[in-house]
C-alpha positions as CSV (number, residue, x, y, z in Angstrom):
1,X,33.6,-37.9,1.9
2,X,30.5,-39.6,2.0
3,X,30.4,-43.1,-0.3
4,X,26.9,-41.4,-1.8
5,X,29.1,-38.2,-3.8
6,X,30.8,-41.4,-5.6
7,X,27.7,-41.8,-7.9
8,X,25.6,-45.0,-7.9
9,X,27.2,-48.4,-8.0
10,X,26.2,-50.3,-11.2
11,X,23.4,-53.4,-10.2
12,X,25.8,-56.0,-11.9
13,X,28.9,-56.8,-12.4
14,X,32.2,-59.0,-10.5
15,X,32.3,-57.2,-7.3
16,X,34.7,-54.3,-8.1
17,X,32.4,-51.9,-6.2
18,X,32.4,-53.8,-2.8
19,X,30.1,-55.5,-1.2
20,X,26.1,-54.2,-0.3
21,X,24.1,-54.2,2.4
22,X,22.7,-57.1,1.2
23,X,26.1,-59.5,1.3
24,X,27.9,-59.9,-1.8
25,X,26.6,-58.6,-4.9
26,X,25.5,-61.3,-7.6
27,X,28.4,-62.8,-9.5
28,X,31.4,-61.6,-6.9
29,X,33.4,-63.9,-5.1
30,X,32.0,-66.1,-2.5
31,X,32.7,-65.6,1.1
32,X,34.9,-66.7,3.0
33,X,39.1,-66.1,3.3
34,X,38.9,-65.5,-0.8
35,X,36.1,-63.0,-0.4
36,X,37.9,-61.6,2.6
37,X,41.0,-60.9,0.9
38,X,39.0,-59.1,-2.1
39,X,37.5,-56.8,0.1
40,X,39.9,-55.8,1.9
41,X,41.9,-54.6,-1.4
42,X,38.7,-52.7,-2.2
43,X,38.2,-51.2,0.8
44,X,41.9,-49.1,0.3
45,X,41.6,-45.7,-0.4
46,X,40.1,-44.4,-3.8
47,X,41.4,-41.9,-5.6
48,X,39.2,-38.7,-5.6
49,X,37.5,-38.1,-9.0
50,X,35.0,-34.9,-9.6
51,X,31.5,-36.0,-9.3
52,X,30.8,-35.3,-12.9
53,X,27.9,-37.7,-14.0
54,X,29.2,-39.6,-17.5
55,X,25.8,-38.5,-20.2
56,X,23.1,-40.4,-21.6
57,X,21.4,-43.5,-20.7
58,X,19.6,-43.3,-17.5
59,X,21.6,-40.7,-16.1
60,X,20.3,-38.0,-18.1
61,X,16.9,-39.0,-17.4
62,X,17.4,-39.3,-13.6
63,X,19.3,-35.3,-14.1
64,X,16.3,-34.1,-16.0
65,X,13.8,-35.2,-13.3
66,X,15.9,-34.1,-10.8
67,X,15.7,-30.8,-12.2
68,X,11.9,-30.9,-12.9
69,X,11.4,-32.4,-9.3
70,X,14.1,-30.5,-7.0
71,X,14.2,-27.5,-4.8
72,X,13.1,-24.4,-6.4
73,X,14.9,-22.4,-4.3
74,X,18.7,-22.5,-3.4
75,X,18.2,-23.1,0.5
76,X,15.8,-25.9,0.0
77,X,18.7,-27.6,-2.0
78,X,20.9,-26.8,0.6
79,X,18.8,-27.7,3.3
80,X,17.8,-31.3,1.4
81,X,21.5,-31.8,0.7
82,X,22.5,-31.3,4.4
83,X,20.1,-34.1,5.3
84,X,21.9,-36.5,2.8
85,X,25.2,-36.1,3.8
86,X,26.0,-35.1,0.1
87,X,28.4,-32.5,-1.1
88,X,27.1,-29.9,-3.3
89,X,28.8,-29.9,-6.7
90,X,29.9,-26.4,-6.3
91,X,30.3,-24.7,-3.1
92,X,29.9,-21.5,-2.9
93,X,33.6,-20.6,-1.4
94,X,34.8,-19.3,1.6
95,X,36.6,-16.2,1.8
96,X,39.2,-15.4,4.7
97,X,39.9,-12.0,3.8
98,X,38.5,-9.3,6.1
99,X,35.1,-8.5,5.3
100,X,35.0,-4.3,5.4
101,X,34.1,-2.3,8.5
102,X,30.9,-0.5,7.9
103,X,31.0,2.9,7.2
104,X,29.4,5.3,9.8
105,X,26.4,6.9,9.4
106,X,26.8,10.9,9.2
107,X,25.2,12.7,12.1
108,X,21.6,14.1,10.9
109,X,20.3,17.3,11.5
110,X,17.0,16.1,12.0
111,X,15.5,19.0,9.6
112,X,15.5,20.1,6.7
113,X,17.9,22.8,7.2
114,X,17.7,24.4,3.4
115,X,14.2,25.4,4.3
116,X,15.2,26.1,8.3
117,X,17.9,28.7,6.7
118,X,15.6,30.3,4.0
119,X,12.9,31.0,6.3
120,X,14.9,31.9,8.9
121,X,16.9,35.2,6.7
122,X,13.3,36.0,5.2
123,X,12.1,36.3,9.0
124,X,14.8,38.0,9.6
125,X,14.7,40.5,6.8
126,X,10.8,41.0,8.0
127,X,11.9,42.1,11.2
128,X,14.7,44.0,11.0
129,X,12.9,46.2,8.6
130,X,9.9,46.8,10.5
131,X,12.0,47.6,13.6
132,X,14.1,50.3,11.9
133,X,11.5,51.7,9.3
134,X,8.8,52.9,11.6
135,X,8.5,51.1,15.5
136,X,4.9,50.8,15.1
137,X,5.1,48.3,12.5
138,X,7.2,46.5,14.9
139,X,4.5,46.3,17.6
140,X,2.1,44.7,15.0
141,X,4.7,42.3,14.2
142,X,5.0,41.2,17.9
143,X,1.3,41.5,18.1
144,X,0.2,38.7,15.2
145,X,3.2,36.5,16.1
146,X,1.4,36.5,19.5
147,X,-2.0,35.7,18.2
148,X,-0.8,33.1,15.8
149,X,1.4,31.4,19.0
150,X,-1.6,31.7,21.1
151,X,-3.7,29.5,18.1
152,X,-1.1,27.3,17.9
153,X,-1.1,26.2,21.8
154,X,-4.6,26.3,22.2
155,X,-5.4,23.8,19.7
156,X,-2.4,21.1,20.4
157,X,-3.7,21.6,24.3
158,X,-7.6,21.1,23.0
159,X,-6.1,18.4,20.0
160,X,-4.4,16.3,22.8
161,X,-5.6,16.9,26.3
162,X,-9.0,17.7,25.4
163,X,-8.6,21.3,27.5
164,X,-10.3,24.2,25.7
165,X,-8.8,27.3,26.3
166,X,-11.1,29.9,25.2
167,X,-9.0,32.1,22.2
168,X,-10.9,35.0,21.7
169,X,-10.5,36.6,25.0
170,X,-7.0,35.4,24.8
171,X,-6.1,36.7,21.1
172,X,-8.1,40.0,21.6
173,X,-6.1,40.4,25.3
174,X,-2.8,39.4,24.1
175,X,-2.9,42.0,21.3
176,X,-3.6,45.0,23.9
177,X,-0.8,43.4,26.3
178,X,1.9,44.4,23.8
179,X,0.3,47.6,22.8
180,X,-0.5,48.6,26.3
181,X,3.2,47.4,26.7
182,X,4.7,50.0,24.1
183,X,2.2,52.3,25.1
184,X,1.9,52.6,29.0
185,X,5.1,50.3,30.0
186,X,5.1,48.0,32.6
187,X,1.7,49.5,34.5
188,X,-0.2,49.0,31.2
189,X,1.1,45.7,30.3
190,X,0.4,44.6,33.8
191,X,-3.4,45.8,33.6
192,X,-3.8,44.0,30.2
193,X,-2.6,40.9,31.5
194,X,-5.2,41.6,34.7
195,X,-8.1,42.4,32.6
196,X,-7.3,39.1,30.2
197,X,-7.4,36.8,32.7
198,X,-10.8,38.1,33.8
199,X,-12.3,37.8,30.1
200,X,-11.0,34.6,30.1
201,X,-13.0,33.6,33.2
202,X,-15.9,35.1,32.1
203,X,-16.3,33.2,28.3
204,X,-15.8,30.2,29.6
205,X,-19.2,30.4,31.7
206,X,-21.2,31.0,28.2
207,X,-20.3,26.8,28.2
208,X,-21.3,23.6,30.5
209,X,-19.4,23.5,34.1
210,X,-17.9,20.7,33.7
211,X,-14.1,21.3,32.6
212,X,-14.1,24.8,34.1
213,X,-11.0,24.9,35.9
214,X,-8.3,23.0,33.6
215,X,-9.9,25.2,30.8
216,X,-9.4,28.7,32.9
217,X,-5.9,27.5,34.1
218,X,-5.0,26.7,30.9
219,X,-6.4,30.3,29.5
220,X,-4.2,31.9,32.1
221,X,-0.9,30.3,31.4
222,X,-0.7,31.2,27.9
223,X,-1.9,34.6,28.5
224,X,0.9,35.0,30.7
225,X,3.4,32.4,29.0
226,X,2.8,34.2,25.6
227,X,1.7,37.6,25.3
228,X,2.5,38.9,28.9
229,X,6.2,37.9,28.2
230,X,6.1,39.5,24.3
231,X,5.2,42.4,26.4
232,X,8.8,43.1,27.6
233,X,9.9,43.5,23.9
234,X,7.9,46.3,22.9
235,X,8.7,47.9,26.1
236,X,12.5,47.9,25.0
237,X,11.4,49.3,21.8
238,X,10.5,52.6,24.0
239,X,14.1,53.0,24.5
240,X,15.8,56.0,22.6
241,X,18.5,53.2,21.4
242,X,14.9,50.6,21.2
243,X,15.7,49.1,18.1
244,X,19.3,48.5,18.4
245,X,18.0,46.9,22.4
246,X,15.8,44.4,20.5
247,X,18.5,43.8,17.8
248,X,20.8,43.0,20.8
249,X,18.3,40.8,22.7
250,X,17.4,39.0,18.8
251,X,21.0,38.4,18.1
252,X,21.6,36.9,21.9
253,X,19.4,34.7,21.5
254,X,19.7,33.2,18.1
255,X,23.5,32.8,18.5
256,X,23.0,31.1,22.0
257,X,20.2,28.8,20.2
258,X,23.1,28.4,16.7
259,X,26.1,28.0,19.3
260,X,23.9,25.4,21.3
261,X,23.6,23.8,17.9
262,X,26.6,23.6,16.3
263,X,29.1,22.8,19.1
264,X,26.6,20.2,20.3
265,X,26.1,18.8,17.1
266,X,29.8,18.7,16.6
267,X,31.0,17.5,20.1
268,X,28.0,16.6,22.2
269,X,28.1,13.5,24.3
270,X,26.7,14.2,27.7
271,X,22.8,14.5,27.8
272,X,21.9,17.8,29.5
273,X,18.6,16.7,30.1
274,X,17.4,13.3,28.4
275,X,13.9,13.1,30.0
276,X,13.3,16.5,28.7
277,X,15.3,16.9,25.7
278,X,17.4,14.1,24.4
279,X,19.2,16.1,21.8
280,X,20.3,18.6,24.2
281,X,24.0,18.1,25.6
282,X,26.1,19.8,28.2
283,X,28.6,20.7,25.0
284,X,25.9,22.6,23.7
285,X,25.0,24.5,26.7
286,X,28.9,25.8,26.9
287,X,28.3,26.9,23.3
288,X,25.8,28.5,23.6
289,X,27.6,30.5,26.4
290,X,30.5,31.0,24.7
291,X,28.9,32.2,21.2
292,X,26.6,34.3,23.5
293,X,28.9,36.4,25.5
294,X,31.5,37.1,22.8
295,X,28.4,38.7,20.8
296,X,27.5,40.1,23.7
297,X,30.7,41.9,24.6
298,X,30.2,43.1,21.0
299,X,26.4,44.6,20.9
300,X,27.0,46.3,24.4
301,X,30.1,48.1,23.6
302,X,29.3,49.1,19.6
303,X,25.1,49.1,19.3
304,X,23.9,50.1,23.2
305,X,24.8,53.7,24.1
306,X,27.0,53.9,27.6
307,X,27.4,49.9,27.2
308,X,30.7,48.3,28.0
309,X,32.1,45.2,26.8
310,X,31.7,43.4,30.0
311,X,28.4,44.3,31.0
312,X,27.9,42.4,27.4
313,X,29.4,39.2,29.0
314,X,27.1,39.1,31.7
315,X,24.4,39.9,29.9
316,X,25.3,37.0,27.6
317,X,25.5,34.8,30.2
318,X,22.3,35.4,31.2
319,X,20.7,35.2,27.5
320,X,22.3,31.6,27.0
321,X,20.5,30.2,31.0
322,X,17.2,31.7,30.1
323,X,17.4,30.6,26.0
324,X,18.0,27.2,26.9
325,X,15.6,26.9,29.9
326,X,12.8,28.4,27.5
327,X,13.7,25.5,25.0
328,X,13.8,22.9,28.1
329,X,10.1,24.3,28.9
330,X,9.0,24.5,25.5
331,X,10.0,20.6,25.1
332,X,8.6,20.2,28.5
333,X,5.1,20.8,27.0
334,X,5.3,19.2,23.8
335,X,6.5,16.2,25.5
336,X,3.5,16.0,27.9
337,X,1.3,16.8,24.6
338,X,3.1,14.0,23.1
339,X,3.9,16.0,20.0
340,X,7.1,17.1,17.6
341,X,6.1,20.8,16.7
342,X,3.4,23.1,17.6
343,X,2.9,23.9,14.1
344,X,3.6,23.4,11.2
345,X,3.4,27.0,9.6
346,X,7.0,27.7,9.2
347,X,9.1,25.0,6.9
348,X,12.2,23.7,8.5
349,X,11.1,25.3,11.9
350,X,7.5,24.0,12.8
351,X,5.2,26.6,14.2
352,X,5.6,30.0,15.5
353,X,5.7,28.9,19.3
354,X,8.7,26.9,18.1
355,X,10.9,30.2,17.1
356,X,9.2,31.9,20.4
357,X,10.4,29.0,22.8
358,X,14.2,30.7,23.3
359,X,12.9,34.4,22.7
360,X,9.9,34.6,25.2
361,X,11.7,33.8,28.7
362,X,14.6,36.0,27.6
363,X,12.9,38.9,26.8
364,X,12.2,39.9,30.3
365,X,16.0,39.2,31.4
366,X,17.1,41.2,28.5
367,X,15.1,44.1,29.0
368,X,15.6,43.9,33.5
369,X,19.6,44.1,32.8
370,X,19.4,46.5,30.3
371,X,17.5,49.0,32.8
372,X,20.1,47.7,35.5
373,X,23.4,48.0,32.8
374,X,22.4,51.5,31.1
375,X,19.0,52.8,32.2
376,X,15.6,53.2,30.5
């Protein structure tokens, strides 16, 4: 211990407090063997004795304008007294026990999934009544979810890339691609999608030349990657058994998407495909496999006439490959855009083009086994 956290020796006196800097204080014993001796009995060890300051006199007034004059802060103090050599008056102590572990953080969904849930069974109840009340009503369903996906991706593509897609050709053409679909079958929606493309050529000349191409490209792909592939829904619907066919291919594909989810969620550890889709794993590709071709086995042997279980396994299979490399293309784009959502019309969700990412590659491999599996 430092001679300092003793206190300050008194100015006068006979010596008891040893010798100074400065040689003998005034009044001790003179040097030489005498002083010698003195010192070296006050230079034996001193008993320790708290460093409590005795009150009044001068001491008080040296504590008051200490106080008035220190640190303000507790680390200055520290800091100053570290420079000093002297020991604080009460340290703060050390524990040895074992400080806690920190508690891990639960796994987020990453939505709100209150809102994701609510929208989800109202969607749900929207559809499933339109599809068994009157198929017509169905068609329109499948036509303004195409015209409100077609907004969507045309304005994060014009918002981001700076590509204008013209919408009007591609709204008014993508409604008459499903209807032509329901209507005609595959020779009318192929004809729709024909004639679109040319009206899309077309109203983009009205503007300036320069931009032409990305902005026709662009107009093609989502009249193909939208409407054209919504097509192949209302053409199930044509079916005899066409709203139990669409139920099938709607169940399929929201259990593969819920399978993906919750075993991945649950168990995921190997990224599927982190340049694409970081929250994707290979756990929640096997279940959305597994959920799919259990419900599979189920829809094709209780809600398809001539269906048998294991044509439902294949055809599960086949839902949960083209669900989850919908969503890989889907998150493909929005990566490029640099964006989170399409939209932002449907709480918990995002936009429209969000729900249709699974649904729209899928429909076509739905509808192509079904033909092969039970007919037309």
């Amino acid at each position: 211990m430092n001679d300092s956290s003793w206190g300050t020796p008194p100015q006068t006196g006979s010596g008891y407090w040893g010798p100074t800097d400065q040689g003998p204080a005034q009044g001790a014993l003179p040097a030489g063997p005498a002083y010698d001796a003195h010192n070296a009995q006050q230079t034996r060890p001193q008993p320790f004795v708290t460093d409590v300051p005795v009150h009044g006199g001068d001491q008080d007034a040296e504590l008051g304008a200490t106080r008035l004059s220190g640190p303000l802060f507790r680390d200055e103090t520290t800091q100053a007294r570290s420079r000093t050599g002297e020991v604080p008056q009460n340290p703060e102590p050390m524990s040895d026990a074992p400080q806690p572990a920190p508690q891990p953080q639960k796994k987020s969904a990453g939505r709100d999934l209150g809102a994701a849930i609510g929208v989800g069974v109202g969607l749900g109840a929207v559809i499933v009544a339109s599809l068994f009340v009157v198929k017509a009503v169905f068609v329109g369903v499948i036509a303004v979810a195409v015209v409100v996906g077609l907004w969507e991706l045309t304005k994060r593509l014009e918002e981001r890339k700076g590509v204008k897609a013209p919408l009007v050709p591609l709204a008014l053409g993508g409604a008459a691609m499903v209807i032509s679909g329901y209507v005609r079958g595959a020779e009318g929606a192929w004809t729709a999608m024909a004639l679109t493309a040319l009206a899309v050529l077309v109203w983009r000349m009205t503007q300036p030349p320069e931009g032409y191409l990305k902005d026709v490209t662009a107009g093609v792909f989502a009249a193909f990657y939208v409407p054209f592939l919504a097509t192949f829904v209302a053409m199930m619907l044509t079916a005899d058994d066409g709203p139990w066919r669409v139920l099938t291919f709607l169940l399929l594909t929201v259990v593969s998407d819920t399978g993906a989810y919750a075993v991945g969620w649950r168990f995921g550890k190997h990224k599927l495909a982190p340049r694409i889709s970081p929250g994707k794993t290979r756990e929640g590709l096997l279940g959305a496999v597994a959920f799919a071709m259990v419900v599979g086995a189920l829809c094709m042997q209780f809600l398809i006439d001539d269906g048998t279980w294991w044509q439902g396994l294949l055809l599960g299979l086949a839902v949960a490959a083209s669900a989850t490399l919908g969503d890989l293309g889907e998150s493909m784009i929005k990566r490029d855009l640099g964006i989170k959502d399409m939209g932002t019309l449907l709480p918990g969700h995002g936009g429209i083009m969000d729900r249709l990412d699974s649904l729209l590659p899928t429909a076509p491999v739905v509808w192509l086994l079904l033909v092969v599996f039970v007919g037309s």
